[in-house]
N, C-alpha and C positions, 0 to 999 in steps of 0.2 A: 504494500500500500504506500508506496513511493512518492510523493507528490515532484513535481518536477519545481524547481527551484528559479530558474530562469527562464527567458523568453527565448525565440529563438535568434532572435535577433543577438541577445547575450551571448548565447552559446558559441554562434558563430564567432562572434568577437574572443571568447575564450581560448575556444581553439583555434584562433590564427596566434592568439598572444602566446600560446604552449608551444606553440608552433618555431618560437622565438621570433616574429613578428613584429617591428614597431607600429609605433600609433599611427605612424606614415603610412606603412603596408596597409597596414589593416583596412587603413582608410580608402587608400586606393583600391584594394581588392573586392571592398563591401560596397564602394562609390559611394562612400557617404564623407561628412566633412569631419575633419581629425577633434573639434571638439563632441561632436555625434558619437564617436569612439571613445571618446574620457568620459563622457554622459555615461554612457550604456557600463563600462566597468564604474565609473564614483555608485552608480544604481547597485550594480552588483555588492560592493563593498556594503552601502549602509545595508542590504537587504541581511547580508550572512554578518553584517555588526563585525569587522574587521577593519582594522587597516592597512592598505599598501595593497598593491597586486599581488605581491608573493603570498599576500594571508587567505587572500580569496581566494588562489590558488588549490593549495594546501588544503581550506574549506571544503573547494570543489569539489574536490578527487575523494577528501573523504566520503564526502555523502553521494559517492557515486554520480556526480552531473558532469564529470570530466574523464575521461582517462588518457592515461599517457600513452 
């Protein structure tokens, strides 16, 4: 009974950043504008109450919305 955590808009942006991805890539690759991209992970971060990308990270993978 998993609820899924992010959108998918998120997700994608996750895994380009796992990817090792800058905000640049990302932006380019998703064709959206690079503050559209720190949106969507800042969203990320307050949802899982962490700080910094590496925490959301970490988060992710635990609860199973990521894998490497």
């Amino acid at each position: 009974m998993s609820k899924t955590i992010l959108t998918s808009r998120e997700k994608e942006v996750f895994d380009l950043l796992i990817s090792n991805k800058t905000t640049t890539d990302i932006a380019e690759v998703l064709n959206i504008s690079e503050k559209t991209v720190r949106n969507h992970i800042s969203n990320v971060m307050q949802k899982l109450g962490v700080k910094g990308r590496a925490g959301a990270v970490v988060e992710l993978l635990k609860l199973g919305e990521l894998s490497l």
